[in-house]
LOLUM-979499 format. One record per residue (C-alpha): x, y, z. Coordinates in steps of 0.1 Angstrom, whole numbers, plus 2048, in hexadecimal, padded with zeros to 3 digits. Example, Ala and Ser with C-alpha at 12.3 -4.5 7.8 and 13.67 -1.06 7.14 Angstrom:
87B7D384E8897F5847
% end
This chain:
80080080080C8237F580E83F8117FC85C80D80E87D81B7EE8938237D888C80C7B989C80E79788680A7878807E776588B7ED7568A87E67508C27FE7298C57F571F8A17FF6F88957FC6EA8718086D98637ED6C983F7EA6D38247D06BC80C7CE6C28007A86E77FE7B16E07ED7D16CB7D47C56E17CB7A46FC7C57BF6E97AE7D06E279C7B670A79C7AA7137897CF7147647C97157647F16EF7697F86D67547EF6B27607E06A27617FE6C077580B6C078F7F26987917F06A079A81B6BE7B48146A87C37F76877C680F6957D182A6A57EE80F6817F98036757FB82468D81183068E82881366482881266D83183668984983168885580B69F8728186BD8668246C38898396A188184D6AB8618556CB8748676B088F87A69D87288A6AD8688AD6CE8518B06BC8368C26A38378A46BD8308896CE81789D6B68048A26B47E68B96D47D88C46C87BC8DB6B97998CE69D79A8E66927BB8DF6927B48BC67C7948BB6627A98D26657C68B665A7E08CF66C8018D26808078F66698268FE64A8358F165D8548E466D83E8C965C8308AA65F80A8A865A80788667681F87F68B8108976887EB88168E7F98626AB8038686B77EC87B6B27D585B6C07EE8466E27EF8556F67DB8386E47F38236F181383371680083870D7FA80D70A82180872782A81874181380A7328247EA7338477F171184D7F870985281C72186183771885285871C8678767328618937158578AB70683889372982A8907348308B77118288C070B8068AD7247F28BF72F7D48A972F7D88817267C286F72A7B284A73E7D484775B7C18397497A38267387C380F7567D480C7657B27FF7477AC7E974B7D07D776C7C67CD77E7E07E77A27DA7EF7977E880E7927C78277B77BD8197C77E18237B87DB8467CA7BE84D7E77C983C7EB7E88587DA7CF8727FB7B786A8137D686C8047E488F80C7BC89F82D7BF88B8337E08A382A7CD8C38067DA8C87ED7C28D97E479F8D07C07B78C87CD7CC8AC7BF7BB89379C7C38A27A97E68AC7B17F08897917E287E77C7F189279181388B79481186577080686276082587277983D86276F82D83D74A83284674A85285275B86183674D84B81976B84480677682280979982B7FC7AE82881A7CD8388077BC85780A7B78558317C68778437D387E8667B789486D79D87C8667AE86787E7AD88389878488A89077F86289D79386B8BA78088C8C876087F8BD7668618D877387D8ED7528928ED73C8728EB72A87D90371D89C8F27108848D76EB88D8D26D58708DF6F48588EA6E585690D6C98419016E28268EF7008289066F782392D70B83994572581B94F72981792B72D83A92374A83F94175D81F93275581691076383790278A82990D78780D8FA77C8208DE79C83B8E17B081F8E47A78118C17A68318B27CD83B8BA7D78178B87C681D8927D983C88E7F982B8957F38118807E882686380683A86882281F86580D81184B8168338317F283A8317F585C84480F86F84C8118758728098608917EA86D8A77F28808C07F286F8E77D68738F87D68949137CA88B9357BB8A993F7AB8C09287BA8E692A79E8FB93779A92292C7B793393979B95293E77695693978097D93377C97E9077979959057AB98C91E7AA96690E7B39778ED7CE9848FA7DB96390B7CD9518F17E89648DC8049658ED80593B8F480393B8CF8209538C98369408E182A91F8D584192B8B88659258CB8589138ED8598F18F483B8E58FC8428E092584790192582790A9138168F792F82990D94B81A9299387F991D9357F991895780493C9647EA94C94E7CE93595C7D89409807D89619747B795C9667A594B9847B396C99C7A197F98078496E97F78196A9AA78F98C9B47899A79997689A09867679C09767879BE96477D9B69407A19C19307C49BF93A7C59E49367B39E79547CF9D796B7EB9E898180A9E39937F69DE9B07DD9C29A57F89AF99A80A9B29BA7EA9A79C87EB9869B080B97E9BE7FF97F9E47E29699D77F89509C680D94A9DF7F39429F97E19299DC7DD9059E57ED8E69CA7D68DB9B07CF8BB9C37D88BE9E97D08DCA037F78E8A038019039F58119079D68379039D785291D9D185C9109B083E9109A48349329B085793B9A384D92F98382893997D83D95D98385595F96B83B95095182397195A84398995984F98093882397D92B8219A49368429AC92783899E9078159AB90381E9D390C8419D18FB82E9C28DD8139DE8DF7F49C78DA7D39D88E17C29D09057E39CC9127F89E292C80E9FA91D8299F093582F9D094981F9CB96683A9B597485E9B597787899E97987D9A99A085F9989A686897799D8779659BF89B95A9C089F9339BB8B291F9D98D09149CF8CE8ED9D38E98D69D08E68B79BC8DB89A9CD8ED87F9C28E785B9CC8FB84C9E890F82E9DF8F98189F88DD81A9E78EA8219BF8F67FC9C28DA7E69C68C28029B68D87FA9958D47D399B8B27D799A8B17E997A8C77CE96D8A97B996F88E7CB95E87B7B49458767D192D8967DB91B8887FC9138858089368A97F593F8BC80A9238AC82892D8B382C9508D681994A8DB8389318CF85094E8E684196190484294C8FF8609388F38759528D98829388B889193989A87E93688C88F9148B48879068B186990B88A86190289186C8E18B185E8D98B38538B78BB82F8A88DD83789B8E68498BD9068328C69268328B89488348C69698498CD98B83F8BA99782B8D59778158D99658268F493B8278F093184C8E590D8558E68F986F8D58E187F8EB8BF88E8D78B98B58DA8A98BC8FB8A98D89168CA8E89078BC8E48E38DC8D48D88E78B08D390A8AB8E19228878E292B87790393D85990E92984291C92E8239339317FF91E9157F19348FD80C9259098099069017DD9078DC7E89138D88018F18E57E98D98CC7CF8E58B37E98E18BF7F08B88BD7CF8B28997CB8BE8947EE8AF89E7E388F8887C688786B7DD88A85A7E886E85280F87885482C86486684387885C86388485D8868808778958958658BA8A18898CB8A789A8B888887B8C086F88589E85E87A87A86889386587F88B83F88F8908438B389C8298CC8818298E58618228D284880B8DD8288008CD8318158B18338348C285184A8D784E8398FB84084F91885A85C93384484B95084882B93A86F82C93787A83A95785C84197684B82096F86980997087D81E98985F8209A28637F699F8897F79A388780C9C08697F89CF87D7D79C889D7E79DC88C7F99F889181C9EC86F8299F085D842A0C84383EA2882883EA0F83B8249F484B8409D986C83B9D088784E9DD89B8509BD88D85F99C89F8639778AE88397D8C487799D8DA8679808E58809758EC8939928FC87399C91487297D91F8969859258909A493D87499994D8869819568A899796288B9B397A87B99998889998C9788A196F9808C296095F8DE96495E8E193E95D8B693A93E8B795692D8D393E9338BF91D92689B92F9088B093D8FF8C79269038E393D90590592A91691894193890E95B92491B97790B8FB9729258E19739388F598D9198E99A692A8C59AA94B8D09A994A8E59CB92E8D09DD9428AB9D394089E9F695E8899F49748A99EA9628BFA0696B8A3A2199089EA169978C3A1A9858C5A389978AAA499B58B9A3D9B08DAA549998D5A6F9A08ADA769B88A5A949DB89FA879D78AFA6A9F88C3A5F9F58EAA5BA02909A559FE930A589F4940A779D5932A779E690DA819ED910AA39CD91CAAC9BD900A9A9D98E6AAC9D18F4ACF9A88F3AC99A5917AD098891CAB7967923AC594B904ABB938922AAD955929A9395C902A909388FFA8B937918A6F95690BA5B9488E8A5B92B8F4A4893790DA3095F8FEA2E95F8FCA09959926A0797C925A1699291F9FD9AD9349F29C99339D49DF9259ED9CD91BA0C9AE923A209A2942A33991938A5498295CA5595E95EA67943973A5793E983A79960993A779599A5A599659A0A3698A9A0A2D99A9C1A2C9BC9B7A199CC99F9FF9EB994A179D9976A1C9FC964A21A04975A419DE978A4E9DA968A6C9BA955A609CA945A459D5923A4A9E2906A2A9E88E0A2A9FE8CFA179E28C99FC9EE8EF9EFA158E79EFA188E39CBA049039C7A209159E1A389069CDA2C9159AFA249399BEA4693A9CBA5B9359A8A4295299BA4E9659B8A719639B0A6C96A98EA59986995A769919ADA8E98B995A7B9A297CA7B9BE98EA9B9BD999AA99C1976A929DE972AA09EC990A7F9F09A5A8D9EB9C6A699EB9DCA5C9CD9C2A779B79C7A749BB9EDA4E9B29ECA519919D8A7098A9ECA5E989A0BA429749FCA5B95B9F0A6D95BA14A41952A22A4093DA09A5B927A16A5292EA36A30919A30A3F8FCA1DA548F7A3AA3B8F6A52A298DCA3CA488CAA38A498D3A14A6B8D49FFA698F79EBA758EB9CAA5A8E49B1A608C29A7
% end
């Protein structure tokens, strides 16, 4: 079968119902299937429902239940109607007249609505008419049918597609299924969506039915659309399925214009997470407006202090789905989103919108600094065990690539298939997808990963899909973590399986959620890194960290590091020098001091030692740190002394040939402290 790259449907756009009896009946008699008697029943039941209906329109004005018909045995031998509003003769006509109907529209001569195919349950003889007209269509069916098992879908897919091509072919009236679009596709999925806006569906669908059925049905319609799709019949995949559908972000017409707007303007260059983060600030924004300033019909109409009074009002706001109130990052956030929405709209100039911003950036809270929290050796041992053993070898690779690669979760979701290779000397390199950073970027990776993502290519590459379009690429790429035919969710690859790891090792809470989630990886692997001496620019290349400052988080908060040079100064025994020492020797600082320089130690450091200086005293009020009587070193900065001091004499040297007499005095008597320290240490003075 051919694909078709959005093709749009063959019929016309003026489309009328019309009957067929003379056709109908000459293709009766053409099927050597049915006997006499059967075609004298088919052609009957024909004339009575055209005597009954001779315009095809008014049959669709009478009520669904009517045209449906009956749909249980029983009530169909006693030939009564189900109420008194219904007409019972109607009702059995077209009942009878259903192969009819399905006859029409295989032809192109009636388009049956949304509610008679969701509403009739099972069709049948569908596919035994569609056979008898000499349509290719029954063998397309199972051709896409045999590619959606060949992708790994259900044991059911064969009905799935069925049921899915079936209702798509009779709605539009064009058996041709090589002229089948995405967006036809997406009309069977919102129609199951708003099934419950159908008119009359109540009386054929009971309430239990309604809150279930409707699953089932979205779940053969994508399942279709997938299908279709790797078949080369259209020329996307359906979009998944939202949760929760995005309410008004206000009920104000022109201040939803305006919001309306500016989502789609940004919808432009934002990802989509971050289209949802503004979405959400502008429906805060408009639920304030809505509870606490009625009157306010246009943005126009807002000050400085209205907004102030949002923020006070957002802050004190409870979560979306618990009594506590909302946390400081996403306050934080909801913030920002509102500063940069009023900056856009005045600096812009739209109409109905302030002519300066209403917010600043001042208003936008500082962010705590947090350090990484990396996962102790205790518990990143069994927790790796455990992924070891994960039946799926999607969700293994992935969270053995988290773990190794120390990438993001939307890196590594959309890796592609070719993603692997290796460095000259044989070491796994990997090719992360475009994510946060909006670059790729090539990092070593551990053999272990590497094993897992070859198994994956292997799998990956007995699979018949087409490959996707790849949104920041424009151009279609196979990816390495598909399943069923389409990109695998994040909760599939990493919290599902990681929620059972940690489970299966212990690492969960009081109320049984794990302890560990993806992104701990990766603050794991810089952590590692910084400990093992990795080079701030390596940790920003492995990370993807676009500026030092980033990577320089592991590198001063490596715990391993902080210790050593702690132990070096304040443990008993440890060897000093500089004035500080023998205050430190003798235990003559107070527990407050001690106190302090066990939490903030690493603030310390200097080029050639550490200045033990408390903020209480004040901040430093000279450079001649070398002769302060807070400074102290350890032998850890010999090689640095060592170095200062040949700069010294060089420097000394220098100026004595140009004859500046108070310059070679100075770094004289820095060499001279120089050597004094290194011989407190115990330290020769001659670089190596």
């Amino acid at each position: 079968m051919t694909g078709a790259t959005a093709r749009a449907s063959s019929q016309p756009t003026a489309f009328r119902p019309a009957h067929a009896p003379v056709d109908y009946n000459r293709f009766l008699a053409s099927r050597t299937g049915y006997s006499l008697e059967w075609q004298r029943d088919f052609h009957r039941a024909q004339e009575r429902f055209q005597e009954h209906f001779p315009d095809l329109e008014g049959w669709f004005a009478r009520p669904l239940r009517e045209r449906l018909g009956w749909r249980g045995a029983e009530q169909q031998a006693r030939r009564s109607a189900p109420s008194a509003e219904l007409d019972p003769t109607a009702c059995w006509v077209s009942f009878n007249a259903r192969p009819y109907l399905l006859w029409l529209s295989l032809t192109g001569r009636l388009r049956l609505d949304w509610g008679w195919l969701l509403g009739i349950g099972v069709l049948k003889r569908w596919r035994l008419i569609a056979s008898q007209l000499g349509l290719p269509l029954v063998v397309q069916v199972e051709q896409v049918a045999d590619r959606a098992a060949e992708l790994g879908l259900t044991d059911k897919c064969h009905e799935r597609v069925r049921w899915g091509v079936a209702r798509l072919v009779l709605h539009r009236a064009d058996p041709d299924l090589g002229t089948l679009t995405i967006d036809e596709v997406e009309e069977l999925r919102e129609a199951i969506r708003q099934v419950r806006q159908i008119s009359g569906i109540e009386q054929v669908l009971s309430d239990r039915q309604l809150a279930t059925t409707p699953t089932a049905w979205a779940t053969c319609a994508y399942q279709t659309g997938v299908a279709l799709f790797h078949a080369g019949v259209i020329d996307r995949p359906p979009r998944r399925e939202r949760r929760e559908q995005r309410g008004p972000l206000s009920s104000r017409p022109k201040i939803a214009a305006i919001m309306h707007r500016y989502v789609t303007e940004r919808a432009l260059v934002d990802r989509p997470s971050s289209l949802n983060q503004t979405r959400a600030a502008l429906r805060r924004l408009g639920i304030w407006l809505e509870a606490e300033r009625p009157e306010v019909a246009s943005l126009i109409q807002l000050g400085r202090t209205d907004l102030v009074e949002f923020l006070t009002w957002l802050n004190d706001q409870p979560k979306q789905r618990s009594p506590e109130p909302v946390a400081p990052s996403y306050y934080r956030t909801n913030v920002w989103q509102l500063v940069a929405f009023f900056r856009h709209i005045s600096q812009a100039e739209w109409d109905d919108a302030p002519v300066r911003p209403l917010l600043l950036n001042a208003d936008v809270p500082r962010a705590p600094l947090r350090v990484p929290r990396y996962i102790p050796r205790e518990q990143l041992d069994p927790l790796m065990a455990a992924i070891r053993q994960l039946d799926c070898p999607l969700q293994r690779a992935a969270l053995l690539v988290a773990r190794w690669s120390g990438a993001r979760r939307s890196e590594i979701r959309r890796l592609h298939l070719d993603c692997l290779d290796a460095y000259p000397d044989g070491t796994p390199r990997l090719r992360l997808a475009i994510g946060k950073s909006r670059k790729e970027r090539m990092v070593p990776i551990h053999q272990e990963a590497a094993n897992a993502i070859r198994a994956v290519q292997q799998q990956r590459r007995r699979e018949p899909d087409r490959g996707m379009r790849d949104p920041d690429l424009g151009q279609r790429v196979r990816y390495l973590f598909v399943q069923q035919g389409r990109l695998a969710s994040p909760d599939y690859l990493f919290a599902i399986p990681l929620t059972e790891a940690c489970a299966k090792v212990g690492l969960v809470d009081e109320d049984g959620r794990a302890l560990v989630t993806p992104h701990r990886f990766r603050h794991t692997l810089g952590t590692q890194l910084a400990e093992q001496g990795a080079r701030t620019r390596a940790i920003m290349a492995i990370l993807g960290h676009q500026s030092a400052h980033m990577s320089m988080t592991y590198a001063a908060i490596s715990d391993a590091e902080v210790l050593r040079d702690y132990q070096s100064v304040l443990a008993p025994g440890a060897v000093l020098a500089g004035p500080q020492a023998t205050a430190i020797r003798q235990g003559a600082i107070s527990q407050e001091a001690l106190d302090w320089l066990k939490t903030n130690f690493y603030k310390t450091e200097l080029e050639l030692g550490r200045c033990l200086r408390l903020p209480q005293e004040g901040p430093c009020e000279c450079d001649l740190y070398l002769s302060c009587a807070k400074f102290v070193t350890t032998r850890q900065y010999a090689p640095r002394l060592r170095e200062r001091l040949v700069v010294e004499q060089e420097l000394a040297a220098d100026a004595e040939q140009r004859s500046w007499g108070r310059e070679v005095e100075r770094h004289q008597r820095i060499a001279d402290r120089i050597r004094c320290l290194l011989a407190e240490l115990g330290e020769p003075d001659v670089v190596s």
